[in-house]
C-alpha positions as CSV (number, residue, x, y, z in Angstrom):
1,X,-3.2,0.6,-12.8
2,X,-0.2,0.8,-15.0
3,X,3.4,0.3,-15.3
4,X,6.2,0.7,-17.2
5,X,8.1,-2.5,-18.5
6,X,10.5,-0.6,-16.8
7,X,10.0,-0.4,-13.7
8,X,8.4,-4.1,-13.4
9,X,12.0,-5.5,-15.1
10,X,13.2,-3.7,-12.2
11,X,11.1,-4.8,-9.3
12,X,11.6,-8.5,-10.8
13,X,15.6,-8.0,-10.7
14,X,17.4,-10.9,-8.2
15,X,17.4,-9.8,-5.4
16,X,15.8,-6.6,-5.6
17,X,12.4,-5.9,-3.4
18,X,11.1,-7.2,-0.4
19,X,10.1,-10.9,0.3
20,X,6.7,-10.2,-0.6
21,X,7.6,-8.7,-4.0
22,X,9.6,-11.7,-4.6
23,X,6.9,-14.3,-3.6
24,X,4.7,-12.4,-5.7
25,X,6.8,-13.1,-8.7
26,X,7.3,-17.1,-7.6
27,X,3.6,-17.1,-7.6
28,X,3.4,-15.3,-11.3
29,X,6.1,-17.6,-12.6
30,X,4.2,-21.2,-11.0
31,X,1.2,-20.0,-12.9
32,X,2.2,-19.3,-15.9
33,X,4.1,-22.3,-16.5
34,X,0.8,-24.0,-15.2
35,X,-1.0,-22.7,-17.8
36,X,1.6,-23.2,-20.5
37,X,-0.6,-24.1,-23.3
38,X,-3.0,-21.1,-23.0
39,X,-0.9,-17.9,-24.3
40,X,-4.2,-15.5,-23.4
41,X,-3.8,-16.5,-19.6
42,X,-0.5,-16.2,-19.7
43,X,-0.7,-12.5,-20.8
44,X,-3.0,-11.8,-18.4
45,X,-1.5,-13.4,-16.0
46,X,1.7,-11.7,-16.1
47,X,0.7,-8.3,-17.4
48,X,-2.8,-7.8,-15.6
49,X,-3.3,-10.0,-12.1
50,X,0.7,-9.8,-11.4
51,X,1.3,-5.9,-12.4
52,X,-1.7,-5.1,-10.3
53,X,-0.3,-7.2,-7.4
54,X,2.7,-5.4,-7.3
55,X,1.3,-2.2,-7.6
56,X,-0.8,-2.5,-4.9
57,X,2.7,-4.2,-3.0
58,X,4.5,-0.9,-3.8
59,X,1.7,1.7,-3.0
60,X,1.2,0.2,0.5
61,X,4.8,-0.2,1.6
62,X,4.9,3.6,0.1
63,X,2.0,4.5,2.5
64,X,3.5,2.4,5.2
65,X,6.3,4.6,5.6
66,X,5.1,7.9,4.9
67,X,2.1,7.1,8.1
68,X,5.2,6.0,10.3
69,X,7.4,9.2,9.3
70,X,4.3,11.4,10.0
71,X,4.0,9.6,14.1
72,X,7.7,10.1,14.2
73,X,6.8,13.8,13.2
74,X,4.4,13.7,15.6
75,X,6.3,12.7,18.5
76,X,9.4,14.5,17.9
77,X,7.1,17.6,17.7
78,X,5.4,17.0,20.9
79,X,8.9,16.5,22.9
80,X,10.3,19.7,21.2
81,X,7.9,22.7,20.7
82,X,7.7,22.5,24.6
83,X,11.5,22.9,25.1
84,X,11.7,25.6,22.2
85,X,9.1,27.2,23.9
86,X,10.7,27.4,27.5
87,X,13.8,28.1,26.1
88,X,12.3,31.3,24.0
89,X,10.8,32.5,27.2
90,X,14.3,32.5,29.2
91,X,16.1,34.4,26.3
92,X,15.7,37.7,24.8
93,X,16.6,39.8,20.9
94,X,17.3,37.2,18.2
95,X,17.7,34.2,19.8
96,X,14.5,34.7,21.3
97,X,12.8,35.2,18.3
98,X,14.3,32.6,16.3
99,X,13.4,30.4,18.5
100,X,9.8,31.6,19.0
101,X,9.7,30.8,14.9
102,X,11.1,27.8,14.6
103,X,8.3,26.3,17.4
104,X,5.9,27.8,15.5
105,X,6.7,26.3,11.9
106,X,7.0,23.0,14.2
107,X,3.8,23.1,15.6
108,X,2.5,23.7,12.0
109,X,4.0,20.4,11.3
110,X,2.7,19.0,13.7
111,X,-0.6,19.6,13.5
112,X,-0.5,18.6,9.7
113,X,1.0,15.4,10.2
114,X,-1.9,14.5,13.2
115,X,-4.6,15.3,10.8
116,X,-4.6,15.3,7.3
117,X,-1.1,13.2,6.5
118,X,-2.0,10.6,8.9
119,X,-5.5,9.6,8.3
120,X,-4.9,9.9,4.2
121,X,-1.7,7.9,4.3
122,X,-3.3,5.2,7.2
123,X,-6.0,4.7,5.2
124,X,-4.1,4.1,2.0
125,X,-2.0,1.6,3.7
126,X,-4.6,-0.2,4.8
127,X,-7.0,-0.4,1.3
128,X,-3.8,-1.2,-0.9
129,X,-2.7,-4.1,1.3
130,X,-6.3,-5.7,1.5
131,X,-5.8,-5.0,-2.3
132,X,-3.1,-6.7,-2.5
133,X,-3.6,-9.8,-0.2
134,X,-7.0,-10.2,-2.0
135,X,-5.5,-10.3,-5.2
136,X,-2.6,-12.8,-3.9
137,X,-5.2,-14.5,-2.7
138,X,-7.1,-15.6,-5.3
139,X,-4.4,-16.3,-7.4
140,X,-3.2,-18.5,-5.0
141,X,-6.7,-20.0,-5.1
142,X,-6.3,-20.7,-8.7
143,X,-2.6,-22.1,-8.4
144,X,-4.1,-24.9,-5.6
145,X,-7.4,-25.2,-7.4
146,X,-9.4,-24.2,-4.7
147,X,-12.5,-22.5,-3.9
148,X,-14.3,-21.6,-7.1
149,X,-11.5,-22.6,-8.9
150,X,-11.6,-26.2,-8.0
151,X,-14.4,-27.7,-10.9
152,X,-15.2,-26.7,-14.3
153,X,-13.3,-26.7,-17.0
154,X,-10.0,-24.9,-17.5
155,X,-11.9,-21.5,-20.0
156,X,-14.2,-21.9,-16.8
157,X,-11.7,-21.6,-14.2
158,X,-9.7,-19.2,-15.6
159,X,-12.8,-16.8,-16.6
160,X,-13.9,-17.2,-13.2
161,X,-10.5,-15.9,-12.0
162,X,-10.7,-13.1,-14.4
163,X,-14.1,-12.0,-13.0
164,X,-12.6,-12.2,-9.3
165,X,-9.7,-10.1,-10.1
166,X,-11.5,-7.4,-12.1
167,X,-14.4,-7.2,-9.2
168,X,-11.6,-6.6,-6.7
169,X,-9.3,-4.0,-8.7
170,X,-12.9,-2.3,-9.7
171,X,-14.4,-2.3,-6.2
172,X,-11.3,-1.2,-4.8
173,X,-10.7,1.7,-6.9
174,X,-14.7,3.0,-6.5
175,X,-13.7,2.5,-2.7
176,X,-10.8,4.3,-3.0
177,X,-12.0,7.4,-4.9
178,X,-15.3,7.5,-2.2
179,X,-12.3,7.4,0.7
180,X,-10.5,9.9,-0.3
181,X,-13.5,12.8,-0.8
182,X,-14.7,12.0,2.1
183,X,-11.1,12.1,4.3
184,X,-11.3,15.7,2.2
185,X,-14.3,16.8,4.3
186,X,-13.1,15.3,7.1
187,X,-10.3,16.1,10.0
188,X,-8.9,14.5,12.5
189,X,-6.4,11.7,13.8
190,X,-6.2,8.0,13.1
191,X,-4.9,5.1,15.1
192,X,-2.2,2.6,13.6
193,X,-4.4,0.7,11.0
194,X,-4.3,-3.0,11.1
195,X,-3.7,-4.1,7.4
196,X,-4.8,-7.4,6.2
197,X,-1.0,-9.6,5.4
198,X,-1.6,-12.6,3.9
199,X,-0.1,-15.2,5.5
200,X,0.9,-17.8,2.2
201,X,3.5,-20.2,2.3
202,X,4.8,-21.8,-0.9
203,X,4.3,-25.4,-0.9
């Protein structure tokens, strides 16, 4: 997953992004400072664990929207081809035909957003916000000194984080890639997905 100084100096402007992105970045900056001395987990930290976080933040917000744009599609399609349709049958010459056109190119639209658009985008949503919240989470975990975190020494700790974050990212990405050829093969309409939010509040 990368990304460009660039665009993470952006997302890590004052003020910019949403309240996740910017809890995100509180997170990033309590752990770094809480591993001051170690300059290794401080790279990683900032330039692994918190890029992929982010990422994952913007790819699921990105997904978010497109899924609700294709139900809006969806629904303004279903309330309008019938009324083009009416309407082309009452009229005759070019309005008639115009009309007959435009429902067509309309139900097209339709039937694109209900299928492929839908179930792609839905399922993206959902697998980059569980990626996201897992991530978040175990960062969190390391911040509190809980779980698996909470004994050992601190090369232990913090190589047991490493290992957490780089089973996630991997798993995710194997799931992803096996999700996406198989939503290839396969057509048809999704419900709204329910996407895992973590619910963290800094103490």
């Amino acid at each position: 997953m990368g990304m460009s100084d660039k665009f993470l100096s952006r997302l890590r402007q004052p003020g910019r992004g949403s309240a996740a992105s910017r809890r995100i970045d509180r997170l990033t900056s309590a752990l770094v400072d809480q591993w001051s001395d170690h300059p290794d987990a401080q790279e990683y930290l900032r330039f692994q664990w918190s890029e992929r976080v982010l990422v994952a933040h913007v790819v699921s917000r990105r997904a978010q929207k497109t899924f609700y744009l294709a139900r809006w599609l969806v629904v303004i399609g279903a309330t309008t081809v019938p009324t083009l349709i009416a309407v082309g049958a009452r009229t005759h010459g070019t309005v008639a035909t115009v009309t007959q056109v435009v429902a067509v190119v309309l139900s097209l639209l339709v039937a694109i957003a209900a299928s492929a658009l839908q179930v792609q985008m839905g399922q993206r949503w959902r697998l980059f916000n569980q990626l996201e919240a897992e991530l978040e989470h175990a960062g969190w975990q390391l911040y509190q000194r809980r779980g698996e975190y909470a004994d050992g020494t601190l090369d232990q700790r913090f190589a047991a984080f490493v290992d957490r974050v780089e089973s996630v990212v991997l798993a995710y990405q194997t799931g992803h890639s096996a999700q996406m050829e198989r939503l290839e093969r396969v057509q048809g309409t999704a419900g709204t997905p329910k996407p895992l939010t973590p619910d963290w509040h800094w103490p």
